[in-house]
N, C-alpha and C positions, 0 to 999 in steps of 0.2 A: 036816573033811569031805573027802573024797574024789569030787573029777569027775575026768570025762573030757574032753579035748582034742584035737581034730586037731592044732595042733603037739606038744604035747609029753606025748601019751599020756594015763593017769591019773597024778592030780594031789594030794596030801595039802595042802587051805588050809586055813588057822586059820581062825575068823572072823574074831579080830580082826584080820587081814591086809583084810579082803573092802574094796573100796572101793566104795561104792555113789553113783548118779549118779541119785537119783529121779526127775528130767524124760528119765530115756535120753541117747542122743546122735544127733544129729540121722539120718535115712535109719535106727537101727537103737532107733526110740522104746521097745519091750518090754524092750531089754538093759540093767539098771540094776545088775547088779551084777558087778565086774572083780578080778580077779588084776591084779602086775605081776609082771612076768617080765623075769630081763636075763640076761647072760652072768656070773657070777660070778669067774670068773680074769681078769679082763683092768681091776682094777683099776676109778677107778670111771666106774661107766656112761654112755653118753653117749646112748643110744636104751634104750629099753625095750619089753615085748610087753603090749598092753592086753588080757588074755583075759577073755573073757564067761565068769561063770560059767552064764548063761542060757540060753547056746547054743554050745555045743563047735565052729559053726564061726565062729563071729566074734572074731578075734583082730585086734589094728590096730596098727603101729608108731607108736611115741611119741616126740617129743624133745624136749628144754629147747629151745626157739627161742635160746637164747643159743650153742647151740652151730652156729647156723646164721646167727651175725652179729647177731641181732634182739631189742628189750629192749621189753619191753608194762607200759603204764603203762596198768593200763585202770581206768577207774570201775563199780563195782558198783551197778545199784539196789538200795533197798531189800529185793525181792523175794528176789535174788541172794545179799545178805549173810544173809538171813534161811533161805532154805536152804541155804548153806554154816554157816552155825551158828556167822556173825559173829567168823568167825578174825584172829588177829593177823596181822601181816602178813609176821610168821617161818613161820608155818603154812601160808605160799596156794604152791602151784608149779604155773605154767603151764606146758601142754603144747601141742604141735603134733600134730594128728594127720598122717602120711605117705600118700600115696594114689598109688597109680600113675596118668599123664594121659594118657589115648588120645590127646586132641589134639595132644600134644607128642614124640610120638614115643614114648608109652610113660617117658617120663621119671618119676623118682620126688619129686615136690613138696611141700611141710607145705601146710596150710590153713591157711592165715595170717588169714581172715576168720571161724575159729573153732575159738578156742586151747578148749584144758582148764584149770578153772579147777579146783585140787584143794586141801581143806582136808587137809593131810596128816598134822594131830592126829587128828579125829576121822573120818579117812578117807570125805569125802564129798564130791561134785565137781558141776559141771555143765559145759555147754560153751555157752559164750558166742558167740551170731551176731551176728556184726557187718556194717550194711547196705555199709556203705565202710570203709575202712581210712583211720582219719585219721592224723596226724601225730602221736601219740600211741605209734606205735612206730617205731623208730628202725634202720636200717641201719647196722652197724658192720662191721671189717675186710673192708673191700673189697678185692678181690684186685687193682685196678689204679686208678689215680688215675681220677678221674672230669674 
């Protein structure tokens, strides 16, 4: 199928590319189905572009929280594993969504209080809110001795 995209023009997705998110993600609840998009020369990816197939302008940068020091041991309810459609645990890859923060100077931060949960056999995902951040993920390579 052929969309359109403010970043990167029209577009030729398979379906069976299309990753669909049936509860939305949060602030954009109607957008359930997504393209990934990355830079393909530069070896492999380390952020990726979330595009809506729903709406040519909501695109969102993605990334392994691993590549930002952080490892998520989360637990799923019932609910959760029931529509991810109860993947192995080679099949699940979390993601961070990127958000620019007016409060911080416009800096650019992951949402670490609601990662991407994506079953990336049968390409189907939600995004998990979490009320606090427990101890359950871990800070790794710190750039200075604490």
């Amino acid at each position: 199928m052929k969309i359109e995209t403010y970043l990167f023009g029209s577009v030729d997705v398979s379906p069976d590319k299309v990753i669909d998110f049936p509860s939305g993600l949060v602030a954009f609840p109607d957008a359930k189905h997504f393209m990934l998009a990355h830079e393909s020369d530069q070896g492999r990816p380390t952020s990726f572009t979330l595009q809506s197939l729903d709406d040519p302008m909501l695109a969102l940068q993605i990334v392994d929280p691993a590549t930002l020091g952080f490892h998520y041991e989360l637990a799923l309810t019932d609910a959760e594993n029931d529509l991810l459609q109860s993947p192995a645990p080679e099949d699940v890859s979390v993601m961070l969504i990127l958000f620019k923060s007016e409060m911080e100077g416009k800096a650019i931060s992951p949402s670490l209080r609601a990662p991407l949960i994506i079953n990336t056999k049968d390409r189907v995902g939600l995004q998990k809110v979490m009320e606090t951040i427990n101890s359950n993920i871990t800070l790794s390579n710190l750039s200075s001795p604490v």
